[in-house]
Biopython code that builds the backbone (N, CA, C, O; Angstrom):
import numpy as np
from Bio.PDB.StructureBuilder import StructureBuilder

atoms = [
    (1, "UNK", "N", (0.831, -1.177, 0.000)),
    (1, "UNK", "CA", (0.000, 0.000, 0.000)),
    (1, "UNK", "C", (0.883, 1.251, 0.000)),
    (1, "UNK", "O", (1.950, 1.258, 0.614)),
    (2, "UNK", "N", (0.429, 2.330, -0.702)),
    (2, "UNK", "CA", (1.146, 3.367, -0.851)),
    (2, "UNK", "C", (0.799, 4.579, -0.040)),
    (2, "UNK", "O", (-0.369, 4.931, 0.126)),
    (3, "UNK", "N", (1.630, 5.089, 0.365)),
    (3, "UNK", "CA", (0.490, 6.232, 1.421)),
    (3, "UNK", "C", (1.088, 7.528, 0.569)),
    (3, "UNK", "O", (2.048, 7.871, -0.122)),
    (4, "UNK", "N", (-0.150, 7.992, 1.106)),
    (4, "UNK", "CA", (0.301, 9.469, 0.627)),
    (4, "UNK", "C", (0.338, 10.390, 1.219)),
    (4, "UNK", "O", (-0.368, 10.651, 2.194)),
    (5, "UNK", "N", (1.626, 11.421, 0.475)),
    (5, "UNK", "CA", (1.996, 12.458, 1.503)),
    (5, "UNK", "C", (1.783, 13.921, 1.386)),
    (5, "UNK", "O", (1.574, 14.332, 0.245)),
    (6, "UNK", "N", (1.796, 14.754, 2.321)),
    (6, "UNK", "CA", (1.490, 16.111, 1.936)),
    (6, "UNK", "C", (3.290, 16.656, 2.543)),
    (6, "UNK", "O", (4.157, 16.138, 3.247)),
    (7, "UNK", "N", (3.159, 17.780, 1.887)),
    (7, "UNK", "CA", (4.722, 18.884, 2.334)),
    (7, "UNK", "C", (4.108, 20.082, 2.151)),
    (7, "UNK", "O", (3.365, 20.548, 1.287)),
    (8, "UNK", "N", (4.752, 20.606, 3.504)),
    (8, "UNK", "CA", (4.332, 21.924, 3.673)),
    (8, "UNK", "C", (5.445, 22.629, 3.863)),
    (8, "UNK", "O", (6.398, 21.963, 4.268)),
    (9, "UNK", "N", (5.665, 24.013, 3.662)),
    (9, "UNK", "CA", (6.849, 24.926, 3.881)),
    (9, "UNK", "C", (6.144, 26.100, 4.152)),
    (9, "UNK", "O", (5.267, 26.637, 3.477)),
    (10, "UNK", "N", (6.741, 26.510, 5.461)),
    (10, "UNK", "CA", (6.732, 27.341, 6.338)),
    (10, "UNK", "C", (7.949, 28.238, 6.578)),
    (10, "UNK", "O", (9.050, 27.734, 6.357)),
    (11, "UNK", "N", (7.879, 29.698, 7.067)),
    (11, "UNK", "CA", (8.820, 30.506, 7.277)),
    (11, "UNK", "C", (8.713, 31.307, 8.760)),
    (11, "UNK", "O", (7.646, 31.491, 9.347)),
    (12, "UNK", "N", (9.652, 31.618, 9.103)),
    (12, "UNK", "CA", (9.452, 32.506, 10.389)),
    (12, "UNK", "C", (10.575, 33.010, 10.484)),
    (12, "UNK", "O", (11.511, 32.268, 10.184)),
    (13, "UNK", "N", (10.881, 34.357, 10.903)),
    (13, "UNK", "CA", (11.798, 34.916, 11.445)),
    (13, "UNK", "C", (12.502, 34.586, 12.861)),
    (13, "UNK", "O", (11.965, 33.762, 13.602)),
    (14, "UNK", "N", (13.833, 35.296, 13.280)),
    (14, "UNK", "CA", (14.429, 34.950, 14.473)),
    (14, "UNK", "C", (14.614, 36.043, 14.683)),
    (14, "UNK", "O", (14.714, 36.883, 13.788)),
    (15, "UNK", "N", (14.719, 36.339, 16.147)),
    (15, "UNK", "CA", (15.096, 37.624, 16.980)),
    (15, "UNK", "C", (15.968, 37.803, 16.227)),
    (15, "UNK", "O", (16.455, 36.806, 15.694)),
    (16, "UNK", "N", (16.586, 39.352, 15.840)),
    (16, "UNK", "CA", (18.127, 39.350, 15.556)),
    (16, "UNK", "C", (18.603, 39.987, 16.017)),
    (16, "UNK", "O", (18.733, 41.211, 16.002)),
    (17, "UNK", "N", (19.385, 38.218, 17.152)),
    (17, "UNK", "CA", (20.529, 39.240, 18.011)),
    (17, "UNK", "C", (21.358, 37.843, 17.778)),
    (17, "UNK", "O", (20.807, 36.768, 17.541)),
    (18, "UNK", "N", (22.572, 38.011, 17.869)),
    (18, "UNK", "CA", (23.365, 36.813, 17.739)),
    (18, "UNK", "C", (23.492, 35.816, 18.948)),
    (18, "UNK", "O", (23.715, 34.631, 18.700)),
    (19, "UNK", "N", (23.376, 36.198, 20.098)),
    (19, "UNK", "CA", (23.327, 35.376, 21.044)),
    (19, "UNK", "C", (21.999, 34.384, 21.270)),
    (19, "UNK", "O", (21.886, 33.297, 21.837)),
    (20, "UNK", "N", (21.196, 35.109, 20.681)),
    (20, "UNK", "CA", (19.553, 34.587, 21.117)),
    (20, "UNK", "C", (19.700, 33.373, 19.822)),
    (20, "UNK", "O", (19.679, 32.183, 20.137)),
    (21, "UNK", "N", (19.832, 33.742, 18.529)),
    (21, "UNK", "CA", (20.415, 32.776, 17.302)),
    (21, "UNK", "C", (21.468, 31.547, 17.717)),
    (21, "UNK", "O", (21.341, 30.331, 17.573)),
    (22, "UNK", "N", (22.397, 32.218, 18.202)),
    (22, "UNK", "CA", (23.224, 30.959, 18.465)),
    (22, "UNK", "C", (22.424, 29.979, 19.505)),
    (22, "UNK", "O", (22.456, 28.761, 19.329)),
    (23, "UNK", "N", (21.693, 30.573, 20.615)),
    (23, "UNK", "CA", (20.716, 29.680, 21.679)),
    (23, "UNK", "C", (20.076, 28.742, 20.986)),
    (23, "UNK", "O", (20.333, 27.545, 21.113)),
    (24, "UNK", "N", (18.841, 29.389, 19.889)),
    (24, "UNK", "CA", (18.181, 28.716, 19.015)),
    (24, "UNK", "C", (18.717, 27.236, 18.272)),
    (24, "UNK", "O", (18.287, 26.088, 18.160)),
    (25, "UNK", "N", (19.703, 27.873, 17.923)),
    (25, "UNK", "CA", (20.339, 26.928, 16.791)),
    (25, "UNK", "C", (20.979, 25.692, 18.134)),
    (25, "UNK", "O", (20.761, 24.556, 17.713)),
    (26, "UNK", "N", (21.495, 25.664, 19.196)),
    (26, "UNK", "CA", (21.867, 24.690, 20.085)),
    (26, "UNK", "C", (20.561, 23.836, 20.300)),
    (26, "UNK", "O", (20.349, 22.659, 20.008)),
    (27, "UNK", "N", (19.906, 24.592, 20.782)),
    (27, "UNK", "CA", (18.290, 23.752, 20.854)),
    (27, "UNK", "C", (17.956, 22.942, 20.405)),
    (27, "UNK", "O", (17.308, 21.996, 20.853)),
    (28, "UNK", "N", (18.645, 23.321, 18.608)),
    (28, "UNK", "CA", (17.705, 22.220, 17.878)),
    (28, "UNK", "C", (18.883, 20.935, 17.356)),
    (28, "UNK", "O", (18.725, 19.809, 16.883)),
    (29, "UNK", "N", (20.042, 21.717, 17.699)),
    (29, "UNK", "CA", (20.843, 20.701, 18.184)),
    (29, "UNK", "C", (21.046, 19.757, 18.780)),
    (29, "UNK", "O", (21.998, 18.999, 18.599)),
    (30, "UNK", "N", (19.921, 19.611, 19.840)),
    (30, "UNK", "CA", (19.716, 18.815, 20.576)),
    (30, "UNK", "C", (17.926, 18.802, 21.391)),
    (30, "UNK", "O", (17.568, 18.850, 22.568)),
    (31, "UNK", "N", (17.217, 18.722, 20.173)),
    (31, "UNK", "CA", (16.173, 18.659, 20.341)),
    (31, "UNK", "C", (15.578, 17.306, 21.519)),
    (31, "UNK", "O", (16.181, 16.251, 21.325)),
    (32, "UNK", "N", (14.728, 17.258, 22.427)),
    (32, "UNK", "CA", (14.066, 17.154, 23.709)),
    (32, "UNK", "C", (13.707, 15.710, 22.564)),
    (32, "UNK", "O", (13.318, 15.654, 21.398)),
    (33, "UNK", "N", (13.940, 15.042, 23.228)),
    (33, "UNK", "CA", (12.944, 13.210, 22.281)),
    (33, "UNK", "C", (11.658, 13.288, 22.695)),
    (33, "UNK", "O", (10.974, 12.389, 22.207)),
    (34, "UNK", "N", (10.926, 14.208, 23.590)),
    (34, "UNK", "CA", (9.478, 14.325, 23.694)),
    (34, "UNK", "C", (8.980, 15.378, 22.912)),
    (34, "UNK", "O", (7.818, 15.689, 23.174)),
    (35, "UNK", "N", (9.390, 15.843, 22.261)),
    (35, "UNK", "CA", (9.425, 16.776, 21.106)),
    (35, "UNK", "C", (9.246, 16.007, 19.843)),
    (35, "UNK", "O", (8.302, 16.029, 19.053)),
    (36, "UNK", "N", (10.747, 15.077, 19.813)),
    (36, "UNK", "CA", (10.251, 14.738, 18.589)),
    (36, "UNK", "C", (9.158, 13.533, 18.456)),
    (36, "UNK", "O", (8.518, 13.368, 17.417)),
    (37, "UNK", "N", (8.977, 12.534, 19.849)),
    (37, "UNK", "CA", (7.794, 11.796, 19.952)),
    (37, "UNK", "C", (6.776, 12.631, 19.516)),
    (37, "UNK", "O", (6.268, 12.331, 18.435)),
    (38, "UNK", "N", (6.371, 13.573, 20.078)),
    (38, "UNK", "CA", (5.100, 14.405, 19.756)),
    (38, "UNK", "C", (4.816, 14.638, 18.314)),
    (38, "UNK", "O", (3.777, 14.469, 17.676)),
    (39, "UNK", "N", (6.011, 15.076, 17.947)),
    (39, "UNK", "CA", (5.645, 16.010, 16.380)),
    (39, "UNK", "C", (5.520, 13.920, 15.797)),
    (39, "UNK", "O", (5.147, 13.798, 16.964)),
    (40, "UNK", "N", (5.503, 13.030, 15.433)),
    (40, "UNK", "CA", (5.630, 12.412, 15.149)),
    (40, "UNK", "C", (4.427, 11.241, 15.334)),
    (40, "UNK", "O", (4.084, 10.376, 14.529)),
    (41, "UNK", "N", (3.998, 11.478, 16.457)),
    (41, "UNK", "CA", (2.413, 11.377, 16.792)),
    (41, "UNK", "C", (1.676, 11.788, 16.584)),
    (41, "UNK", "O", (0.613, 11.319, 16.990)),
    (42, "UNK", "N", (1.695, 12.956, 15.809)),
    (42, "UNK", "CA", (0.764, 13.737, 15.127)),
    (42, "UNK", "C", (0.554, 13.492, 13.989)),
    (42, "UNK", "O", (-0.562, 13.763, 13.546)),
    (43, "UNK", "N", (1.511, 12.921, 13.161)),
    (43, "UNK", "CA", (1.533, 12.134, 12.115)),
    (43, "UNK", "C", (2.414, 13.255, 11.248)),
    (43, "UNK", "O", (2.200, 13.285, 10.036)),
    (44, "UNK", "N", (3.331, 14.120, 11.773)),
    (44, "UNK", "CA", (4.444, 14.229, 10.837)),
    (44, "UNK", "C", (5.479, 13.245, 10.753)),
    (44, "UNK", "O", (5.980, 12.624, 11.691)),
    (45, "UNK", "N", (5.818, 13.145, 9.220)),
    (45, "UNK", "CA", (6.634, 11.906, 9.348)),
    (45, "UNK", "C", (8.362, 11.941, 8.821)),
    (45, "UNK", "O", (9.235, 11.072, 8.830)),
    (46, "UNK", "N", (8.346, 13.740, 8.269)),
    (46, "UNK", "CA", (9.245, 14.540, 8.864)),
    (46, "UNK", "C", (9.585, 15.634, 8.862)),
    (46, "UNK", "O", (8.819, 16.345, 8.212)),
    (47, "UNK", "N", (10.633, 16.283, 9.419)),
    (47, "UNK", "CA", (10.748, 17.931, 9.520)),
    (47, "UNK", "C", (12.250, 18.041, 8.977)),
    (47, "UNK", "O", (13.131, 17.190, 8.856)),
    (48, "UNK", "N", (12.199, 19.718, 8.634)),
    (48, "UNK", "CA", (13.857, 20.173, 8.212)),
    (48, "UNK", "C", (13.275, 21.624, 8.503)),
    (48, "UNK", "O", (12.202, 22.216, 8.381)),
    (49, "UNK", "N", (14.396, 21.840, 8.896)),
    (49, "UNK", "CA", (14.266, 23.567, 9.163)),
    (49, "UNK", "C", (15.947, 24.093, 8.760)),
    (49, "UNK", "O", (16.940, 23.556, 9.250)),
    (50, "UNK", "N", (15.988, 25.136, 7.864)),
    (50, "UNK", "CA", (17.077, 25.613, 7.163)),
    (50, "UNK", "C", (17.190, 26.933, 7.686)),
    (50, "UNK", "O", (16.203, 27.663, 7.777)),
    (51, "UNK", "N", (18.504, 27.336, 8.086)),
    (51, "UNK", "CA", (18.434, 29.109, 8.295)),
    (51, "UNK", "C", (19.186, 29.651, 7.251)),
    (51, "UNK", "O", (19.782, 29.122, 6.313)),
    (52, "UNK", "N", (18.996, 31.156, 7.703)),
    (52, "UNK", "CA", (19.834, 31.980, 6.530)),
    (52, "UNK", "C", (19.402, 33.440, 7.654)),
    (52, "UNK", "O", (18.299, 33.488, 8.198)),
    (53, "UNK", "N", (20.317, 34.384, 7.827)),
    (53, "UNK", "CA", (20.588, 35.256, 8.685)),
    (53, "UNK", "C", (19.694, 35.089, 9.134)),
    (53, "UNK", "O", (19.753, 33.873, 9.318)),
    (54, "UNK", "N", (18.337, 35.554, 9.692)),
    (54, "UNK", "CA", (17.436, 35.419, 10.471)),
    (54, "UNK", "C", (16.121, 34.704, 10.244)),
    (54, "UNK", "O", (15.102, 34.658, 10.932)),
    (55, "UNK", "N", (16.358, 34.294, 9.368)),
    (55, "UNK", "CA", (15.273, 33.686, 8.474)),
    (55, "UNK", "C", (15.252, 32.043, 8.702)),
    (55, "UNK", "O", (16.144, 31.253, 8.390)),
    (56, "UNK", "N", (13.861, 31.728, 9.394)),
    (56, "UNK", "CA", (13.861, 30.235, 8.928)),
    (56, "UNK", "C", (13.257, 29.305, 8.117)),
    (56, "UNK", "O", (12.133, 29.804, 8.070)),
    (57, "UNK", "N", (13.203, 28.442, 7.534)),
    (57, "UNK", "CA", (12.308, 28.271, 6.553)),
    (57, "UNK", "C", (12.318, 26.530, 6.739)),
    (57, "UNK", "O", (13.306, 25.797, 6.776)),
    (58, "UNK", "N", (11.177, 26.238, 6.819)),
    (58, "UNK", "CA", (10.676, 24.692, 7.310)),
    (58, "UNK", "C", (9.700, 23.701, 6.760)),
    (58, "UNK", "O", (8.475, 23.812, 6.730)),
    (59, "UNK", "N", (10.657, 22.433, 6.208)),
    (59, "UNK", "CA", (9.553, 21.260, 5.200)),
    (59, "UNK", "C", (9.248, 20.195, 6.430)),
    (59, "UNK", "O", (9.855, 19.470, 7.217)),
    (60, "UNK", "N", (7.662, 20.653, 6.007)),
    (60, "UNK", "CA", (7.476, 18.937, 7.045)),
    (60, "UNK", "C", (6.514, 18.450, 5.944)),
    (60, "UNK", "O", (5.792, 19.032, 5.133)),
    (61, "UNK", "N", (6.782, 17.147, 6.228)),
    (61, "UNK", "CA", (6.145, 16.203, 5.077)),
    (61, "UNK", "C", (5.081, 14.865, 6.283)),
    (61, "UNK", "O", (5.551, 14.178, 7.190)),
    (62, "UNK", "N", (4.178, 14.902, 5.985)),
    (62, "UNK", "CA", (2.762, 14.367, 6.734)),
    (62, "UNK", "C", (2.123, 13.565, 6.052)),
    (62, "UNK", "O", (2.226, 13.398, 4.837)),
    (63, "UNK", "N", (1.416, 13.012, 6.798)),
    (63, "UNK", "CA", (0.405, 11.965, 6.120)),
    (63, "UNK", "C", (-0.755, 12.918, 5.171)),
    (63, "UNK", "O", (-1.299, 13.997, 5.403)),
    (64, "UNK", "N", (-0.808, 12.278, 4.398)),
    (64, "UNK", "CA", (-2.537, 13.023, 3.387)),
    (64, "UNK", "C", (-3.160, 13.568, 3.932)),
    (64, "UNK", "O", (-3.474, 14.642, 3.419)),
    (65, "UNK", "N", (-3.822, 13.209, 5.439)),
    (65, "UNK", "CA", (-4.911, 13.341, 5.825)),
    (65, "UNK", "C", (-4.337, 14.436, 7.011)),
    (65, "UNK", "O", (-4.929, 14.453, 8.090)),
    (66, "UNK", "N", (-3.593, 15.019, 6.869)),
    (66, "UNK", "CA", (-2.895, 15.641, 8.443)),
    (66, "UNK", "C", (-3.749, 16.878, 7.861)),
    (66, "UNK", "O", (-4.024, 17.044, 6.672)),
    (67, "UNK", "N", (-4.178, 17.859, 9.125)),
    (67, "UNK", "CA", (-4.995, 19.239, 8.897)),
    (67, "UNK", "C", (-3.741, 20.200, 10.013)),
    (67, "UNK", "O", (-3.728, 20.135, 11.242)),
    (68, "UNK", "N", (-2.821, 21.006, 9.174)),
    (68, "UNK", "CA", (-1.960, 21.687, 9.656)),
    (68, "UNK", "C", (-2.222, 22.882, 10.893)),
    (68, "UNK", "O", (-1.309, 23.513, 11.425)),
    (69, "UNK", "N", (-3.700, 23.033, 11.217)),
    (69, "UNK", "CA", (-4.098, 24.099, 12.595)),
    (69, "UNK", "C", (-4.416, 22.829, 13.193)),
    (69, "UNK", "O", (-3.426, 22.547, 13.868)),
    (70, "UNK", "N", (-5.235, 21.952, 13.299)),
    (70, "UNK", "CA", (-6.174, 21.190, 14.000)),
    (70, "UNK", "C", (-5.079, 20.388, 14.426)),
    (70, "UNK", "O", (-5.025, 20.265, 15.650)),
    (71, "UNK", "N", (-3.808, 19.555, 13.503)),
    (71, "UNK", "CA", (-3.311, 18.261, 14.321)),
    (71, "UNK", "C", (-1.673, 19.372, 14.888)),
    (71, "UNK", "O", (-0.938, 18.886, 15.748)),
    (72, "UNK", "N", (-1.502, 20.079, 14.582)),
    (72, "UNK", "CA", (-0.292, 20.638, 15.006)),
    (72, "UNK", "C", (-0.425, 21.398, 16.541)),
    (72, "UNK", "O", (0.429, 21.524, 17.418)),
    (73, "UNK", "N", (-1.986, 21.894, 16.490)),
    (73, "UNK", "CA", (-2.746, 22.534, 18.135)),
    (73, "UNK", "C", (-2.524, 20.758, 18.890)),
    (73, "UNK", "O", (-2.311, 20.511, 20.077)),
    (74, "UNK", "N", (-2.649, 19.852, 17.858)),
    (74, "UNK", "CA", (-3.163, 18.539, 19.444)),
    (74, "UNK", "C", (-0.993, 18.453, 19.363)),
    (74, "UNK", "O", (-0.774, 17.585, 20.208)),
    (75, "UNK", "N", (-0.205, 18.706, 19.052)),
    (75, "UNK", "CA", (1.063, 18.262, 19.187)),
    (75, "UNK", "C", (1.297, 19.353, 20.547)),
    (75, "UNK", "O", (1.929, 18.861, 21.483)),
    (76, "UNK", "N", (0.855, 20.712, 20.699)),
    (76, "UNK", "CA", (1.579, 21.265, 21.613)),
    (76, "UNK", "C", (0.453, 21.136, 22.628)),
    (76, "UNK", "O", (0.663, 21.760, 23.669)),
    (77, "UNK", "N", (-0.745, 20.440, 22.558)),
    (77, "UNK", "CA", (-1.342, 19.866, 23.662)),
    (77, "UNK", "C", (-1.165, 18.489, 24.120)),
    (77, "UNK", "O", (-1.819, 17.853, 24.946)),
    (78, "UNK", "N", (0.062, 18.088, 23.272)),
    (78, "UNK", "CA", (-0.058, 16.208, 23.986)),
    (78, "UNK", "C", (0.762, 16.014, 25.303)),
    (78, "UNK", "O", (0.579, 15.006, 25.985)),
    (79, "UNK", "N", (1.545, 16.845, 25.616)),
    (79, "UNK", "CA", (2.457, 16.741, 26.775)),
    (79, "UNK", "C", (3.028, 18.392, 27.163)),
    (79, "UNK", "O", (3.019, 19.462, 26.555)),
    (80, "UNK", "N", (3.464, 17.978, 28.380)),
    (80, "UNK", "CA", (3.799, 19.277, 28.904)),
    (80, "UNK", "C", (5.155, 19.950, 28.576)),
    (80, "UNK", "O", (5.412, 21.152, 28.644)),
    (81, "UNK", "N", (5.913, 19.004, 28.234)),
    (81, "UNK", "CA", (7.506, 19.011, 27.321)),
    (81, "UNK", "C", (7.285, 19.653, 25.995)),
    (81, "UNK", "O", (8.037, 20.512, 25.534)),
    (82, "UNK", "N", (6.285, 19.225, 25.438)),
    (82, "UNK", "CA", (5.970, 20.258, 24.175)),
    (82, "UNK", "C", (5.369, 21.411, 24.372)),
    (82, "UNK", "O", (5.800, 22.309, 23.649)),
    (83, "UNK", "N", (4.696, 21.643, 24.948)),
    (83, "UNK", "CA", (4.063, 22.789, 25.108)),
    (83, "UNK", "C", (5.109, 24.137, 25.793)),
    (83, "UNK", "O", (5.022, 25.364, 25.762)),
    (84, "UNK", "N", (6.129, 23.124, 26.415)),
    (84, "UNK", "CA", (7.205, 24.114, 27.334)),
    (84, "UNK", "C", (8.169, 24.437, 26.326)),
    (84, "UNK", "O", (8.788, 25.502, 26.325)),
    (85, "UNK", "N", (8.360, 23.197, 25.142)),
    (85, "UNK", "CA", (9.434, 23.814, 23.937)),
    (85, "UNK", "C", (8.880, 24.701, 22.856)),
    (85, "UNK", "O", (9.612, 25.348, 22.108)),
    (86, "UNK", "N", (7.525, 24.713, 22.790)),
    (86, "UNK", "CA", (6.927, 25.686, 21.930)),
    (86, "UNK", "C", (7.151, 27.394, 22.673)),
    (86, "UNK", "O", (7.598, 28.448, 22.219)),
    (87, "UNK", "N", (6.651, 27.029, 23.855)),
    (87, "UNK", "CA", (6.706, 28.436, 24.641)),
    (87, "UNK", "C", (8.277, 28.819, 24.595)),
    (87, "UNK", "O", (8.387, 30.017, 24.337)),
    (88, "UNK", "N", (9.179, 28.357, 24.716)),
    (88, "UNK", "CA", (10.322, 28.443, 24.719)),
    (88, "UNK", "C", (11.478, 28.918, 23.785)),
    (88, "UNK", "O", (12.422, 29.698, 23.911)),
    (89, "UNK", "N", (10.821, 27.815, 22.428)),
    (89, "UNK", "CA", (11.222, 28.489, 20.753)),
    (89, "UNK", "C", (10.472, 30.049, 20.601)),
    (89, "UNK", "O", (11.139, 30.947, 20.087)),
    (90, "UNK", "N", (9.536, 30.237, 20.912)),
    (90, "UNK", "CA", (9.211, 31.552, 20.703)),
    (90, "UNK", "C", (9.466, 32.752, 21.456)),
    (90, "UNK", "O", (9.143, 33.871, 21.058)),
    (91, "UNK", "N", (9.979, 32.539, 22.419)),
    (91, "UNK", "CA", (11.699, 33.722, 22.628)),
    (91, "UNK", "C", (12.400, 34.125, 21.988)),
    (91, "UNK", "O", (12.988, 35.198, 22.119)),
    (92, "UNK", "N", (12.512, 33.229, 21.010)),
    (92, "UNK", "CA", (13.672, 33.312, 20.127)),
    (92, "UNK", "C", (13.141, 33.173, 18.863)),
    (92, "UNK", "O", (13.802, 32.381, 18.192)),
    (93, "UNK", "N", (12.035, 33.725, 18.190)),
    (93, "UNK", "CA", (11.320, 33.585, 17.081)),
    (93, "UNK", "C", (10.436, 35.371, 17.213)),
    (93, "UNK", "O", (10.331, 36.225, 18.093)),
    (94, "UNK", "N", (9.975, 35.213, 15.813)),
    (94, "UNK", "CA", (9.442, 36.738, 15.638)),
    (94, "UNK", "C", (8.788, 35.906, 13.988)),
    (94, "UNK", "O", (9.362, 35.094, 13.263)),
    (95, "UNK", "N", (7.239, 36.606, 13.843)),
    (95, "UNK", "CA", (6.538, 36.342, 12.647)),
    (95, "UNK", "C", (7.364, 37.084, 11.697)),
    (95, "UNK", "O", (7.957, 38.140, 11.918)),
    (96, "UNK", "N", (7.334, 36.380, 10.571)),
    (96, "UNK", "CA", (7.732, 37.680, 9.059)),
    (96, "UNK", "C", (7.188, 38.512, 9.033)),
    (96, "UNK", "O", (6.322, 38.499, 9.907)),
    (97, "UNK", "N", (7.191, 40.023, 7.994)),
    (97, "UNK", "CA", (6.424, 40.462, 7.859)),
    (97, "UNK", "C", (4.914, 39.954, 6.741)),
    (97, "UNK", "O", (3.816, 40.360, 6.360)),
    (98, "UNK", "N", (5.677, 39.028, 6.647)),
    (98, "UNK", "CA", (4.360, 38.220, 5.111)),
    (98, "UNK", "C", (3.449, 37.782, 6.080)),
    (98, "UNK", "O", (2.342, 37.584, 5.579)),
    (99, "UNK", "N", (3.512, 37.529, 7.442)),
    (99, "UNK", "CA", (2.488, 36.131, 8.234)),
    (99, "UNK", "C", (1.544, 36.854, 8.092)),
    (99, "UNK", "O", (1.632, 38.068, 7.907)),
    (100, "UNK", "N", (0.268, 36.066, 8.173)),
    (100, "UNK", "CA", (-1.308, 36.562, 8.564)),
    (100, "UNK", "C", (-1.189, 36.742, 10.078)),
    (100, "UNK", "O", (-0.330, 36.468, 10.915)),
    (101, "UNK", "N", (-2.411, 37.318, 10.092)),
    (101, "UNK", "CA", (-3.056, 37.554, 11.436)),
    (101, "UNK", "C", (-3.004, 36.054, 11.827)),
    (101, "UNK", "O", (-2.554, 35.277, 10.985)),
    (102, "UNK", "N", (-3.477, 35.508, 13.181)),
    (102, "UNK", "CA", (-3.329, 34.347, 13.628)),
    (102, "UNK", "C", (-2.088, 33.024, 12.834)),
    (102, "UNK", "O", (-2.114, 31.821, 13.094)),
    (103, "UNK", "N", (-1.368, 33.534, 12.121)),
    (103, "UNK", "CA", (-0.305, 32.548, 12.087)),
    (103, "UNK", "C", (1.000, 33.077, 12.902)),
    (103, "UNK", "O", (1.264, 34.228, 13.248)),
    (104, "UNK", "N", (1.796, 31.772, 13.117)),
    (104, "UNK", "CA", (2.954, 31.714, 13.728)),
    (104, "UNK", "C", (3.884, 31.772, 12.708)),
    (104, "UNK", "O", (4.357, 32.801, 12.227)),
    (105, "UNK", "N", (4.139, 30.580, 12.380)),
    (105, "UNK", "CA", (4.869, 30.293, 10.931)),
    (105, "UNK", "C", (3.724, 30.941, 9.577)),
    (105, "UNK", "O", (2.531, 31.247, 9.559)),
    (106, "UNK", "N", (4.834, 30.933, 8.549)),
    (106, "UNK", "CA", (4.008, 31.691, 7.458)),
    (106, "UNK", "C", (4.135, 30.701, 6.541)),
    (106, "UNK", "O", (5.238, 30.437, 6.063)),
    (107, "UNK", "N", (3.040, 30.053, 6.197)),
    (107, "UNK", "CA", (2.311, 29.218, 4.955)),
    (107, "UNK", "C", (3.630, 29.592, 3.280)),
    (107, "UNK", "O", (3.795, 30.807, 3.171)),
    (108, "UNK", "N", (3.951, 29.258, 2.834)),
    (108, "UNK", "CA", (5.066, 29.275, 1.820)),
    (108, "UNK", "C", (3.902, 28.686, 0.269)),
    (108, "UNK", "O", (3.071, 27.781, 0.205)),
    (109, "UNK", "N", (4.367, 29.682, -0.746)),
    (109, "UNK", "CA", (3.611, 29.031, -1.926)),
    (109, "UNK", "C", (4.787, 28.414, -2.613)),
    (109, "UNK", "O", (5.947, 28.825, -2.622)),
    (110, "UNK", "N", (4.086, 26.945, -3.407)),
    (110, "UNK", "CA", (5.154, 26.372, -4.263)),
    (110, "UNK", "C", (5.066, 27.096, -5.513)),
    (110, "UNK", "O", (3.956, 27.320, -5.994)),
    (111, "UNK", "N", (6.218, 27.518, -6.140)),
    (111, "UNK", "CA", (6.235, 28.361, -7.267)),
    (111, "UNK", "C", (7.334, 27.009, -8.551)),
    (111, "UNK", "O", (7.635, 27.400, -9.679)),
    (112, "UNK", "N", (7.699, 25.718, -8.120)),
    (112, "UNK", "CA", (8.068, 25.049, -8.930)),
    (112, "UNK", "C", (8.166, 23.856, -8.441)),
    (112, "UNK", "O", (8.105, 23.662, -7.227)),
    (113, "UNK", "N", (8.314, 22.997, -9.222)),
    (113, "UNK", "CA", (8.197, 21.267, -8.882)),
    (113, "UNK", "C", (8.980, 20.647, -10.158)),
    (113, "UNK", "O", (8.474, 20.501, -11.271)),
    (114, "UNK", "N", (9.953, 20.400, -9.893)),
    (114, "UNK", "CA", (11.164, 19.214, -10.767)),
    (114, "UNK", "C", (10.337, 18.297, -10.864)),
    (114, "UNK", "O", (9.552, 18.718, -11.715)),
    (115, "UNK", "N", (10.060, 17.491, -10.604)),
    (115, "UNK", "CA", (8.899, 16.254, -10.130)),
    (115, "UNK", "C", (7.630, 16.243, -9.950)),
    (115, "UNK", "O", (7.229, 15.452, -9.096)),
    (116, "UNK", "N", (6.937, 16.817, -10.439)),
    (116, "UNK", "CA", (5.451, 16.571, -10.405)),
    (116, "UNK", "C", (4.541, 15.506, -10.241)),
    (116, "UNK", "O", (4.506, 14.626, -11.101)),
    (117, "UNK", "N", (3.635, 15.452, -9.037)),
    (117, "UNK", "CA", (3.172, 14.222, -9.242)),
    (117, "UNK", "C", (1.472, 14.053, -9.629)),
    (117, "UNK", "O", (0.991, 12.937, -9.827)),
]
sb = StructureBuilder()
sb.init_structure("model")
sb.init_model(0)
sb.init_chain("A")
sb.init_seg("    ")
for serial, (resi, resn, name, xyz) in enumerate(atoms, 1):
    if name == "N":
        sb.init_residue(resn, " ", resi, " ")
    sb.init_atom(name, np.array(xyz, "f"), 0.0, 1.0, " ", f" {name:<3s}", serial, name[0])
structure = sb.get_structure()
């Protein structure tokens, strides 16, 4: 059986200060394993997050059926370790100026595909 997947890309800014950046970037250096249990129970099946001066920009790739507000709200409600690393990353995070109202991360349009499926 073949499953199918969705990818999403997301962006967010970082404080810019270099100390708060370098914090960030250790973090995920050594991301919490109840972190990544969580995001993974939610049915992402995986993540990448890339920087560039303050800028972050993030592929997670999910099951078909994943709904990106509805199952990503039950990831920072499944445990108290997530909810403390969400509160925590966002010290050190700031919306783009592109985000909507009520987003965190900013929704990314695909503008090309090598591979089309």
């Amino acid at each position: 059986m073949v499953t199918q997947m969705k990818t999403f890309a997301m962006a967010l800014d970082l404080v810019d200060e270099p100390r708060s950046i370098r914090e960030y970037r250790e973090y995920h250096r050594n991301v919490w394993p109840e972190v990544k249990e969580g995001l993974l129970e939610i049915g992402i099946e995986g993540m990448e997050i890339y920087f560039l001066g303050d800028r972050l920009f993030m592929v997670i790739d999910t099951k078909d059926d994943f709904d990106l507000i509805a199952d990503f709200q039950k990831y920072t409600d499944s445990s108290d370790k997530a909810a403390q690393w969400d509160t925590l990353m966002r010290k050190y995070q700031k919306k783009t100026p592109f985000t909507n109202d009520g987003d965190w991360w900013a929704p990314m349009q695909k503008v090309f595909d090598l591979n089309p499926k």
